[in-house]
C-alpha positions as CSV (number, residue, x, y, z in Angstrom):
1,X,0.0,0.0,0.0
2,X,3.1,2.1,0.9
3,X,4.1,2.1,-2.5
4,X,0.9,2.8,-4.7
5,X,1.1,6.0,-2.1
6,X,4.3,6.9,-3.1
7,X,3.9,6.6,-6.6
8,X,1.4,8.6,-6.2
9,X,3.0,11.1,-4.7
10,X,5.8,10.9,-7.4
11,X,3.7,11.3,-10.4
12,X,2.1,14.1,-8.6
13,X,5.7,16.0,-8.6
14,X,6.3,15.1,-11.9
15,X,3.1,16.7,-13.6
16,X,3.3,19.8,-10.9
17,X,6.6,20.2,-12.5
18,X,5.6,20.1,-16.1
19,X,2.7,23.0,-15.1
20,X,5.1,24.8,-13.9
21,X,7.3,24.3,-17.4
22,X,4.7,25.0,-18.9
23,X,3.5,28.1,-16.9
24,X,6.7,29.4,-16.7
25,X,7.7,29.6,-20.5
26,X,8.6,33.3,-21.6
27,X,6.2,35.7,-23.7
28,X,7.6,37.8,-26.6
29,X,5.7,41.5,-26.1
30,X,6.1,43.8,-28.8
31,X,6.3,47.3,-27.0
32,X,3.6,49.7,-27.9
33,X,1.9,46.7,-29.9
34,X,1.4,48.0,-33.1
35,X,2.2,51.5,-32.6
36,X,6.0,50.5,-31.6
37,X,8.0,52.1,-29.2
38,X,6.4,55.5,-29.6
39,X,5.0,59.2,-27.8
40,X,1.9,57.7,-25.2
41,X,3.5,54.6,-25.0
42,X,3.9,54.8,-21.1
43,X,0.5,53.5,-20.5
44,X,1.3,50.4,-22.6
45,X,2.5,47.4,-19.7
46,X,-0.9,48.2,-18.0
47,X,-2.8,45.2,-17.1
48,X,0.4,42.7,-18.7
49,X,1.7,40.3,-16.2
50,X,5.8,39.9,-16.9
51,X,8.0,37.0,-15.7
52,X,11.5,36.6,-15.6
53,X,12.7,35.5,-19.4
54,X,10.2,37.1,-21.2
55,X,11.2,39.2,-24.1
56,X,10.6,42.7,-25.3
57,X,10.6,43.9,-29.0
58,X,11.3,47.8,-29.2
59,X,10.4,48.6,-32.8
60,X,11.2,52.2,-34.2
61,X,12.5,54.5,-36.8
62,X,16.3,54.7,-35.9
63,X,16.5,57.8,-37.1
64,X,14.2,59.3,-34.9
65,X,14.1,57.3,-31.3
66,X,16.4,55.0,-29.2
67,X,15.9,53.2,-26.2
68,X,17.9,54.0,-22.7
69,X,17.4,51.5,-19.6
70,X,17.6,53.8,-16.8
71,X,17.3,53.8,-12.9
72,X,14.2,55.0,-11.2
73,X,15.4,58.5,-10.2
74,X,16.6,58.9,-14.1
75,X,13.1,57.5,-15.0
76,X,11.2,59.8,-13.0
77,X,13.8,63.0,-14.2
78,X,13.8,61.8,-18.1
79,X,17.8,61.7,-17.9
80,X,19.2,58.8,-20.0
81,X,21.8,58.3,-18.3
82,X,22.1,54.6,-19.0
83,X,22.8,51.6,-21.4
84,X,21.6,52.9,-25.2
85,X,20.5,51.0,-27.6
86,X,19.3,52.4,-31.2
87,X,19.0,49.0,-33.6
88,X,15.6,49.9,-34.2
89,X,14.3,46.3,-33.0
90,X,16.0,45.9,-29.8
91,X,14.9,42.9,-28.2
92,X,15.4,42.8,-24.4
93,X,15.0,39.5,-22.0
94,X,13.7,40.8,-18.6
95,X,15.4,40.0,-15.6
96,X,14.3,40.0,-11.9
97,X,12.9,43.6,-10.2
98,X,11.8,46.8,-11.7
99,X,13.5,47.7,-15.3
100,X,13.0,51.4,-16.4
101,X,13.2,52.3,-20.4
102,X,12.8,55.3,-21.6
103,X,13.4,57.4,-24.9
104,X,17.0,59.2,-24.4
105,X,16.1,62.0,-27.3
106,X,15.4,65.1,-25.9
107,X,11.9,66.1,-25.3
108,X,10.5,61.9,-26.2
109,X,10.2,61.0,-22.5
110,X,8.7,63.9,-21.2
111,X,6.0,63.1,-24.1
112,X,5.5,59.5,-22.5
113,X,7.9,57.7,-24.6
114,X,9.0,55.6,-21.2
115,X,7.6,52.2,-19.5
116,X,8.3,50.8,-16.3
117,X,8.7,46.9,-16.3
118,X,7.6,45.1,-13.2
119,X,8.5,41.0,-12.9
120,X,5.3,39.6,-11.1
121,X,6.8,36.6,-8.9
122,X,4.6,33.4,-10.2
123,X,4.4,31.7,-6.9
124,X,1.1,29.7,-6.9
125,X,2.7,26.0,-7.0
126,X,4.7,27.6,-3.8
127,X,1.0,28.6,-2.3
128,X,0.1,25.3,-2.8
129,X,2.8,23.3,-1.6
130,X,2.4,25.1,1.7
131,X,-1.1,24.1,2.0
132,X,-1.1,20.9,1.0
133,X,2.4,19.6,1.1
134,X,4.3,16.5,-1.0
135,X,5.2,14.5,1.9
136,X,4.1,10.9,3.2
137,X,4.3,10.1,6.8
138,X,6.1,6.8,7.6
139,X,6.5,6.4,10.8
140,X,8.8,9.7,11.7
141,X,10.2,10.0,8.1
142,X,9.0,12.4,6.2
143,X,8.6,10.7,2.3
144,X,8.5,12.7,-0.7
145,X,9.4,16.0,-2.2
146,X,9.0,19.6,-1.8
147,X,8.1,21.2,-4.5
148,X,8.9,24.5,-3.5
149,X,12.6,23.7,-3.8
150,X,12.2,23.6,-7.7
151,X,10.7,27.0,-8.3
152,X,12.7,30.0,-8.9
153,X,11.4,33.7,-7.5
């Protein structure tokens, strides 16, 4: 009986572990839609949930914008004092915290050409595994895994 339980509880890891795969593969976002990285664009991440890993697409006219990752202070100022980049399709993988873009020509932040990029920490299987954990009681050994130790936040 031990071990139907335990293979239970095995197979139960295994597919929590494929959800969270699953769940936690990245999303390409292109900035702006299909406006591109544009004036009025500072409203665009509202109501987007980002992860950790996903990508985002900056598409422009070279000749006209740029984008310049900044700290919050520069953010809030407009100074892009900060990596540049000016490709025209600059694709960006998101990494953990708060990531601040903003146009570094003069006058295109200050006309809401600048988005603020918060990582939303996906920590339901961690909710879960707290409520009901992965274990089996045998005797005073604890059987099983905890699945918390697989996820990344």
């Amino acid at each position: 009986m031990a071990w139907k339980l335990e293979g239970c509880a095995i197979f139960l890891v295994i597919f929590m572990l494929f959800a969270i795969q699953i769940s936690n593969a990245s999303t390409t976002y292109n900035v702006g839609d299909s406006n591109g990285w544009t004036f009025g664009v500072s409203n665009w991440p509202n109501g987007k949930t980002f992860k950790v890993d996903d990508v985002l697409v900056f598409n422009y006219p070279r000749e006209i914008h740029n984008v310049v990752i900044v700290n919050k202070v520069d953010y809030n100022n407009c100074n892009p004092l900060g990596k540049m980049f000016n490709s025209g399709k600059d694709v960006i993988t998101l990494k953990k915290g708060t990531t601040y873009f903003i146009c570094g020509v003069p006058g295109h932040c200050d006309g809401a050409q600048k988005i603020a990029i918060t990582r939303r920490i996906q920590n339901w299987a961690k909710q879960i595994t707290k409520k009901y954990p992965l274990g089996l009681e045998k005797g005073n050994q604890e059987l099983g895994l905890n699945l918390t130790s697989f996820i990344e936040v």
